[in-house]
C-alpha positions in Angstrom: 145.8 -62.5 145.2 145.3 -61.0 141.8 147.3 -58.8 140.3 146.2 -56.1 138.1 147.0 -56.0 134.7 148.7 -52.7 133.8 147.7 -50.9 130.6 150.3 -50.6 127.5 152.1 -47.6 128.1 154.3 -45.7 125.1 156.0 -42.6 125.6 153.9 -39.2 124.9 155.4 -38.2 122.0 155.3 -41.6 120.4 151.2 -41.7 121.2 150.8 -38.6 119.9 152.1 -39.5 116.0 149.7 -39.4 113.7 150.6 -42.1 111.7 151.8 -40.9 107.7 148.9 -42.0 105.7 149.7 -42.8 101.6 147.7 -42.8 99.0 145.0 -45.0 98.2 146.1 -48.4 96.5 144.4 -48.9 93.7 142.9 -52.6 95.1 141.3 -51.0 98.3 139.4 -48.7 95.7 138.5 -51.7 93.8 137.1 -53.0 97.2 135.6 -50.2 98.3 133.5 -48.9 95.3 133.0 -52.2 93.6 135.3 -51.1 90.2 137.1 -52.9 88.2 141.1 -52.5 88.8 141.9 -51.9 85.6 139.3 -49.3 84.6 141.6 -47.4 88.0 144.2 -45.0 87.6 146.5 -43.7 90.3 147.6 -40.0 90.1 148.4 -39.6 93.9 152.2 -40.2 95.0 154.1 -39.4 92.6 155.4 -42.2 90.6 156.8 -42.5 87.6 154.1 -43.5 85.0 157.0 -45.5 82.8 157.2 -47.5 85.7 160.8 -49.7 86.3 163.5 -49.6 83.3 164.0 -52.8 80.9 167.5 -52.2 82.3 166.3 -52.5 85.9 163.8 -55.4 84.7 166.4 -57.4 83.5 169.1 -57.4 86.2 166.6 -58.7 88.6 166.2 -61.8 86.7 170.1 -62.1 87.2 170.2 -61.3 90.9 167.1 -63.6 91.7 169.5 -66.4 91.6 171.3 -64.9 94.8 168.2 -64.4 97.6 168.7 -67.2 99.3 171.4 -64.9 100.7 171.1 -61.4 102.8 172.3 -58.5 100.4 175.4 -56.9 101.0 174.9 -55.7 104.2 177.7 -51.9 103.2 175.6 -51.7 99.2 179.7 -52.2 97.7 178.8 -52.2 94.0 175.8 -49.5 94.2 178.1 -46.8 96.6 180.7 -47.7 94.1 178.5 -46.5 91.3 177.5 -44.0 93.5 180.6 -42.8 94.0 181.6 -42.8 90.5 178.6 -40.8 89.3 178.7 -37.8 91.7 182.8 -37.8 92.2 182.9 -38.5 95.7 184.9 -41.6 97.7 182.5 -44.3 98.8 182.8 -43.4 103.0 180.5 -40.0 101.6 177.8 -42.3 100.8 175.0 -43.2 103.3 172.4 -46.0 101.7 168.8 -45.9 102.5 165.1 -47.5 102.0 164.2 -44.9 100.0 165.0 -41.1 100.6 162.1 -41.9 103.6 164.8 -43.9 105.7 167.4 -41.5 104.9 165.3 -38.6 106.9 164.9 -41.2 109.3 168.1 -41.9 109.6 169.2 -38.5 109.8 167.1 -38.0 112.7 167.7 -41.2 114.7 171.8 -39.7 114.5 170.8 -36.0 115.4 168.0 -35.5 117.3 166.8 -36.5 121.0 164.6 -34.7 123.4 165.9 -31.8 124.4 166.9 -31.0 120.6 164.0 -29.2 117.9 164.1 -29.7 114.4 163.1 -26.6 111.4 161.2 -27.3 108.9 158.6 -25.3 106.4 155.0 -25.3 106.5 153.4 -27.2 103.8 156.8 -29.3 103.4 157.0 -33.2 103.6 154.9 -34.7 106.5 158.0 -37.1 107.2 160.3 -34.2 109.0 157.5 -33.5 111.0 157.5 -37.7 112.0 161.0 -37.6 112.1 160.7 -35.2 114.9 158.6 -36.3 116.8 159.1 -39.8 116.9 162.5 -38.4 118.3 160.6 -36.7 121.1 162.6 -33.5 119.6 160.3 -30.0 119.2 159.0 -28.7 116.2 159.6 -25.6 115.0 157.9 -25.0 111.5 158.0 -22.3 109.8 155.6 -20.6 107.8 155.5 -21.1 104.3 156.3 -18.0 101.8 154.1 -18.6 98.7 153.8 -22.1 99.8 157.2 -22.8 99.3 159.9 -22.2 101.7 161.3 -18.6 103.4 164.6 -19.4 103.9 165.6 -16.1 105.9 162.7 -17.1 108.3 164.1 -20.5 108.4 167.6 -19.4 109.7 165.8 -16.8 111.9 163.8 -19.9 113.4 167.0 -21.9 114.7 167.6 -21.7 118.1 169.8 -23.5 120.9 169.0 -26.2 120.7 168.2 -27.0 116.6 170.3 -29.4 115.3 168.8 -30.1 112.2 166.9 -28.2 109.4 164.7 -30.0 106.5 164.7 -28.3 103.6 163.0 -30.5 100.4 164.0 -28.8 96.7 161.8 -29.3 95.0 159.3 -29.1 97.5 156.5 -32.0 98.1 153.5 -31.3 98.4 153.7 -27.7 96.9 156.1 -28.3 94.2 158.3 -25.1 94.7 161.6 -24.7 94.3 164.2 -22.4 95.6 167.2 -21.6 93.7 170.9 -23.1 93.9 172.3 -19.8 95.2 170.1 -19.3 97.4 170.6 -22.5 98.9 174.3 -22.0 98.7 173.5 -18.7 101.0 171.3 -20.4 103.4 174.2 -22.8 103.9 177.1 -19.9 104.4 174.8 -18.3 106.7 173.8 -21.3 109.1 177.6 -22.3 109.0 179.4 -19.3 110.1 176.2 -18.4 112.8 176.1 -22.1 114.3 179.1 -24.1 113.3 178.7 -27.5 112.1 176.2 -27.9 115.5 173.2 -27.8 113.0 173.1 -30.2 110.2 170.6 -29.6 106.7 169.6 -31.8 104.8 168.6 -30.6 101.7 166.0 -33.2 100.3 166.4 -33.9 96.6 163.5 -36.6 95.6 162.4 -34.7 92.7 165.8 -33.1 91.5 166.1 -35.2 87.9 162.6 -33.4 86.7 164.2 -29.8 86.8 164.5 -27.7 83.8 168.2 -28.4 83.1 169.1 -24.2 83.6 167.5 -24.6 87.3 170.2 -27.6 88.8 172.8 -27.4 90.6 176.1 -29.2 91.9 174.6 -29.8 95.2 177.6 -32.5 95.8 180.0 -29.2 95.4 178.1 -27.9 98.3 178.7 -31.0 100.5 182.2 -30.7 99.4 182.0 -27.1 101.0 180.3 -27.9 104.1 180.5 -30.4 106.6 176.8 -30.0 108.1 174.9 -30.4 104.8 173.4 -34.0 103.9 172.0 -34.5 100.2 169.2 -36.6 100.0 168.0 -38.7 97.1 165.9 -41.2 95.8 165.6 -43.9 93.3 161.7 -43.7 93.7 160.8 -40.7 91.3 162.2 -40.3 88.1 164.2 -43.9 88.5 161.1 -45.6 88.6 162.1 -47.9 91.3 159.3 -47.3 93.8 158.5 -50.2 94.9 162.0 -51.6 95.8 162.7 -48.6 98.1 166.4 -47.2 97.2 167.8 -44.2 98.2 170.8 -42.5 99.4 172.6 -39.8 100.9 175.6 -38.0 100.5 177.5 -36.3 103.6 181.1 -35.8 104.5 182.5 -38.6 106.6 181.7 -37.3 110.0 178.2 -37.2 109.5 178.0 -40.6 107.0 179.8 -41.9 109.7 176.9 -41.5 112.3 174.3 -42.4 110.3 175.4 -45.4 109.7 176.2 -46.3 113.2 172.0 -45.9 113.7 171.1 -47.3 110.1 169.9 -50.9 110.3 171.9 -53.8 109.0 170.7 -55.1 105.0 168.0 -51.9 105.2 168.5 -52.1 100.9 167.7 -55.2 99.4 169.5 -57.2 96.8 166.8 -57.1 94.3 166.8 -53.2 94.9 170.9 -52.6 95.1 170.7 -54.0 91.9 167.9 -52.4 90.1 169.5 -49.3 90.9 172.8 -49.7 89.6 170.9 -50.6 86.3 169.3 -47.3 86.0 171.8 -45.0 87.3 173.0 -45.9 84.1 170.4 -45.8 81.9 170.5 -42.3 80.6 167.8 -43.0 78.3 164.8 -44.1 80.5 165.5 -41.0 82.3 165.1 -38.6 79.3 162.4 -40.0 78.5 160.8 -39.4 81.9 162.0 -35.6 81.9 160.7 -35.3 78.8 156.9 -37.0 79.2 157.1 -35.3 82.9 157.0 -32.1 80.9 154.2 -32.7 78.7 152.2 -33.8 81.2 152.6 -31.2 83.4 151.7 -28.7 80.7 148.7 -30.8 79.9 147.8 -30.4 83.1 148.3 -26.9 83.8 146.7 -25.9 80.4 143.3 -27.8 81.8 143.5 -26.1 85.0 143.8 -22.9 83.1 140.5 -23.7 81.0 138.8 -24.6 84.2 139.6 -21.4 85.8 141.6 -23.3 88.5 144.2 -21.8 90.5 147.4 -23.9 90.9 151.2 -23.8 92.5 153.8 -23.8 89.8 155.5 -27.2 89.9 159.1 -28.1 89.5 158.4 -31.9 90.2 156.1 -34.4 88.9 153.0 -33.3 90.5 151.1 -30.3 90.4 148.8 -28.5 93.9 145.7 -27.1 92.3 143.4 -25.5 94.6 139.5 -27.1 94.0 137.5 -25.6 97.1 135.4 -28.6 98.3 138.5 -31.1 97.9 137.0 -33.4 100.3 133.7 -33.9 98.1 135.9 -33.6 95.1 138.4 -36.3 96.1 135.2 -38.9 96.8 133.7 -38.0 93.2 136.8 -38.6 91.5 137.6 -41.9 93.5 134.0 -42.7 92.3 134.7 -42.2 89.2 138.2 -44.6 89.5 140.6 -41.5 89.8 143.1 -41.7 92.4 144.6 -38.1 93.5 146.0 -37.0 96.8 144.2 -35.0 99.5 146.5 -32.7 101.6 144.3 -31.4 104.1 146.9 -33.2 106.5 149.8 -30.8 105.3 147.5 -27.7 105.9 145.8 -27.5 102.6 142.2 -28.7 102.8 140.7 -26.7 99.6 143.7 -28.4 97.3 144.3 -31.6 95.6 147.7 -32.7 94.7 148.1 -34.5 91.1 150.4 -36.7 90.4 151.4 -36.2 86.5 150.7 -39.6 84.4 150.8 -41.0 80.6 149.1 -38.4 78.1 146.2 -40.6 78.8 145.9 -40.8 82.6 146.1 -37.3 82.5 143.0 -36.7 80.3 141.4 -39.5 82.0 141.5 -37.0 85.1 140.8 -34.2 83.2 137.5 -35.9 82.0 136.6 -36.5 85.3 137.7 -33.3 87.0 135.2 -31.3 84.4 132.5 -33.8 85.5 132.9 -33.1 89.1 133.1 -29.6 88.9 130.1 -29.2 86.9 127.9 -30.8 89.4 
């Protein structure tokens, strides 16, 4: 007798994810239009064009010596920094691979079917994969000037929310909304709903801000225990491809997510790179400072090309190009990497990563070209 061989089952919402697709390595272009790597620049997730610190660079020389070992499995000498840096004790700190895990994390702890999630149109795909790898419901809420309406937000929490996503500044949009009103949102979810729903305010792109626009978002964890602070080592750090970030929560909440956050999830080559350039105050002027140009050089191009664009407070800018389909190919033609968002509910808009002065014009040139056809 033969038995029949039953087909691989998942549950629904798991079959249903779409999985989170990143931007184009600059090899599979190489592959795919027969250029040469080099002559390829990548303007399409956000990374920081100095790439990693000498600092950085040089304590992973020392800590090579120790991989024959798994890393410290709690990150002791990066919390401690941590700690030090934003005035908190060490049992406030959460550690993560990337900001990305820390969303997951946060997620894993708090949601379950049964439970939704709030989030913003046109905010970062990962809450909406957060969710629903949770088999939690969705509620997003529509974006006010593509950036995020807060009062509709808090309007949008029901029952059974337990967690609200809120990234400042904002990615893919680049918006930003203001300390206070943050600091509002927060008074107003905490005396409605308790410490039943947690936010976590997502803080990837805080260290390019015009210094007049930050704010102590620690104080505000100090304030209230249903807040997590989310941020990365991937942007302005330049650690991107050693996947470092962290959170900061009270211990209550730090508390659960490490109960659900896997054992050795940060590296030792990566725990140590970012203790490096925490430090290094000077690598991280410098990538304000050339984020700033760029992002003027860009906008000042778009403005000449009669292109309408989101103002950014990260380091990227949305620029609306009609076709972007057609336009994305030409440029990746033309060995230009940028970012398509038609998956976050923008199909006429590109999103540009902000590069060296000469990246930059590199895109410009090729831009012009492609519109001109």
């Amino acid at each position: 007798m033969t038995t029949a061989i039953k087909p691989l089952t998942a549950p629904a919402h798991v079959s249903a994810i779409a999985p989170y697709q990143a931007g184009k390595p600059i090899d599979e272009l190489a592959r795919e239009f027969g250029l040469n790597p080099a002559d390829i620049i990548k303007l399409a997730s956000n990374e920081n064009p100095l790439g990693m610190p000498a600092s950085a660079r040089e304590a992973l020389v020392v800590a090579a010596d120790s991989l024959g070992r798994y890393p410290d499995p709690n990150g002791f000498d990066l919390k401690a920094a941590l700690a030090d840096r934003y005035g908190v004790p060490m049992n406030w700190i959460t550690l993560g691979n990337g900001s990305n895990d820390i969303l997951e994390i946060a997620a894993l702890a708090l949601l379950e079917p049964g439970a939704s999630a709030v989030y913003a149109q046109h905010s970062f795909a990962v809450y909406r994969l957060a969710t629903q790898a949770r088999g939690a419901r969705h509620i997003q809420v529509p974006a006010r000037d593509y950036g995020h309406d807060l009062d509709a937000m808090f309007a949008a929490i029901e029952d059974d929310t337990r967690l609200v996503f809120i990234a400042n500044p904002n990615n893919p949009t680049g918006t930003f909304v203001p300390g206070a009103e943050i600091a509002e949102f927060l008074e107003r979810v905490h005396q409605a709903h308790g410490d039943r729903v947690t936010v976590v305010l997502d803080e990837a792109y805080n260290e390019y801000l015009e210094p007049e626009l930050r704010f102590d978002s620690v104080a505000l964890v100090r304030q209230y225990p249903n807040l997590i602070v989310s941020r990365t080592f991937s942007k302005a750090y330049g650690l991107a491809g050693l996947r470092v970030g962290f959170a900061v929560a009270q211990p209550t909440l730090t508390d659960l997510l490490n109960r659900v956050r896997q054992p050795f999830n940060v590296n030792t080559l990566a725990q140590t790179a970012a203790i490096a350039a925490l430090a290094d105050a000077d690598f991280l002027a410098r990538s304000y400072a050339l984020n700033k140009a760029g992002k003027q050089q860009l906008c000042e191009a778009f403005d000449r090309l009669s292109l309408r664009y989101v103002p950014s407070y990260g380091n990227f800018v949305l620029v609306h190009v009609g076709d972007a389909a057609r336009i994305n190919v030409e440029l990746l033609k033309r060995g230009v990497i940028v970012r398509p968002v038609g998956g976050d509910g923008l199909p006429e808009w590109l999103r540009v990563s902000i590069g060296l002065p000469e990246e930059n014009q590199r895109f410009i040139a090729a831009l012009t070209e492609v519109l001109a056809i």
